[in-house]
N, C-alpha and C positions, 0 to 999 in steps of 0.2 A: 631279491631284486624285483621279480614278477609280485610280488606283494605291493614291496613300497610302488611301484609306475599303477597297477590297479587304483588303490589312494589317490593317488594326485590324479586320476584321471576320473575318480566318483567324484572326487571334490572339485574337481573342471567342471563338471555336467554337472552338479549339483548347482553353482554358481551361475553357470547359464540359464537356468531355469529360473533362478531369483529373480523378481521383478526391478527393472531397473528406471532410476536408481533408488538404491536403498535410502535415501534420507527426504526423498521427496515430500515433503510436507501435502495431506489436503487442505485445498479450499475451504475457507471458514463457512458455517453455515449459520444460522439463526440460532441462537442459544449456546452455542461455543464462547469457552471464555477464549477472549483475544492474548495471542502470546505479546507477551511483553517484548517491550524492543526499547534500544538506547540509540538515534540518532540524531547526528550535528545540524544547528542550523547556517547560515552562509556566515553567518560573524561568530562561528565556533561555539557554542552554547549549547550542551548536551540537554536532549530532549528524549526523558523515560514517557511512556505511555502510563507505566502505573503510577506517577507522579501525576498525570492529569485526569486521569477518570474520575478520583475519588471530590475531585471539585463538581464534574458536572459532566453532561452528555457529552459527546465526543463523538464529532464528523469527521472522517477520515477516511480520506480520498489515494486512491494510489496511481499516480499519472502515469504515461511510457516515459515520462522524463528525458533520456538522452538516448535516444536509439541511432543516431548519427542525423539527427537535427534536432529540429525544434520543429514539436508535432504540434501544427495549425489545428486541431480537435479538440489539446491539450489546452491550449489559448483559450480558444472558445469557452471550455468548459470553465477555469479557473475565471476568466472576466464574469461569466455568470454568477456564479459564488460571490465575486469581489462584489460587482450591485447590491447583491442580498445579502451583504456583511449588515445592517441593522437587523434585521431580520432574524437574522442566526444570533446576535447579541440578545434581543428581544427574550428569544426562545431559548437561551442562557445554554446556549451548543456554544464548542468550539470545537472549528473546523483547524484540522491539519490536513497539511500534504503534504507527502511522500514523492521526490524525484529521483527514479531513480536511474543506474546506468552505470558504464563501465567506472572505474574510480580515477581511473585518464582524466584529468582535468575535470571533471564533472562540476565542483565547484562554480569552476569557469561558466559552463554551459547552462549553471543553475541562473547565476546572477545575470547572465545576457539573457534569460527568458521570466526574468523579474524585470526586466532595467525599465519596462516601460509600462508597467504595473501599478497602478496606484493599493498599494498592498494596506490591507486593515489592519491597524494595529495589534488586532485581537485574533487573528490567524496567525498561525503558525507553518515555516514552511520549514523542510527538512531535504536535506537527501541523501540517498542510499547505495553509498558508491560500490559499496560491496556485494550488494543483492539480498544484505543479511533480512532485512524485511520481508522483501519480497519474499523470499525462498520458505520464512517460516510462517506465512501468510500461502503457500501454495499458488502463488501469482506468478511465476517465472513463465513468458512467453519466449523457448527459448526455439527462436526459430530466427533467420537474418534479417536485422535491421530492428529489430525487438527489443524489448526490454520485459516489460509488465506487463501482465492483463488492466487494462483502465478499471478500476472498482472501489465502493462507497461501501463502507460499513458505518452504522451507527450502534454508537456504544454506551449502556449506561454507565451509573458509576461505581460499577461491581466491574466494570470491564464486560461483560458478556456482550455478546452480538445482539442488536434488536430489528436489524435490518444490514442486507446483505446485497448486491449486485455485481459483479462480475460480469464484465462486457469481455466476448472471446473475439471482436472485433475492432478495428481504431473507434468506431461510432456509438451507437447506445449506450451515451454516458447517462449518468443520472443528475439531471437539473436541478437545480438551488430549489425551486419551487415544491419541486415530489419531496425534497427531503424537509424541506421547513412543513408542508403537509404530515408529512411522519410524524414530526417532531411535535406537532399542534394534538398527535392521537394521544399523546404521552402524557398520563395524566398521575401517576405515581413519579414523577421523576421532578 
């Protein structure tokens, strides 16, 4: 009996000292290949990532999406992109976004923060009602009133990271402009 309570009390303290939690994904870096992901668009249309890499560069943006509104930053940054939707066609990217948030009506909160969007034909919007994105992207801001870290990757079309930003803040997003400059360095792609 003083055996088996020993056991479960090494395997107690052992357990405590695991860093938590165990499935925390890291933040992608520059030259990581991107985990693949399968999410819906607002009119149900499954969208693989490695279904689009193998066409062409891939900008992919991961908003706070529904943190219990509609984050006015997120706005800002998505009309800028929308402007420079020739731009990004030009330089033969396509940009996706990721909204993501609880799976509570999300849908709902997606399409009220499109409604007044003149959206490009050639963007792609998704959302991630589950977190699965986020989580295996190492993005969870899991703190109240949160969802995501705001962050831009560019991908080519092996999928690997070629550019990486992570904002740990609502602000320092990255502008349509920095990324169509990236994209202009791109001379193999």
């Amino acid at each position: 009996m003083k055996n088996s309570f020993r056991i479960q009390l090494s395997i107690a303290l052992v357990a405590m000292l695991l860093p938590f939690p165990l499935t925390a994904a890291t933040p992608l870096k520059v030259g990581d290949k991107a985990p693949d992901f399968a999410l819906t668009t607002l009119d149900d249309q499954t969208v693989r990532l490695s279904d689009l890499t193998p066409k062409g560069r891939t900008v992919l943006i991961v908003l706070r999406g529904w943190p219990g509104y509609q984050c006015p930053l997120c706005t800002r940054q998505v009309q800028d992109y929308i402007k420079s939707a020739s731009e990004f066609a030009g330089a033969k990217a396509r940009v996706v976004m990721v909204y993501p948030g609880p799976a509570d009506d999300l849908k709902a909160h997606a399409k009220e923060f499109l409604g007044s969007k003149d959206w490009p034909k050639d963007f792609i919007f998704v959302i991630d009602p589950a977190f699965s994105m986020v989580d295996a992207y190492g993005l969870r801001w899991d703190a109240p009133k949160e969802t995501s870290y705001p962050s831009t990757f560019l991908l080519d079309q092996k999928g690997m990271v070629r550019f990486v930003k992570i904002s740990h803040s609502h602000g320092d997003r990255t502008k349509a402009a920095d990324i169509i400059e990236e994209l202009d360095c791109w001379h193999d792609q």
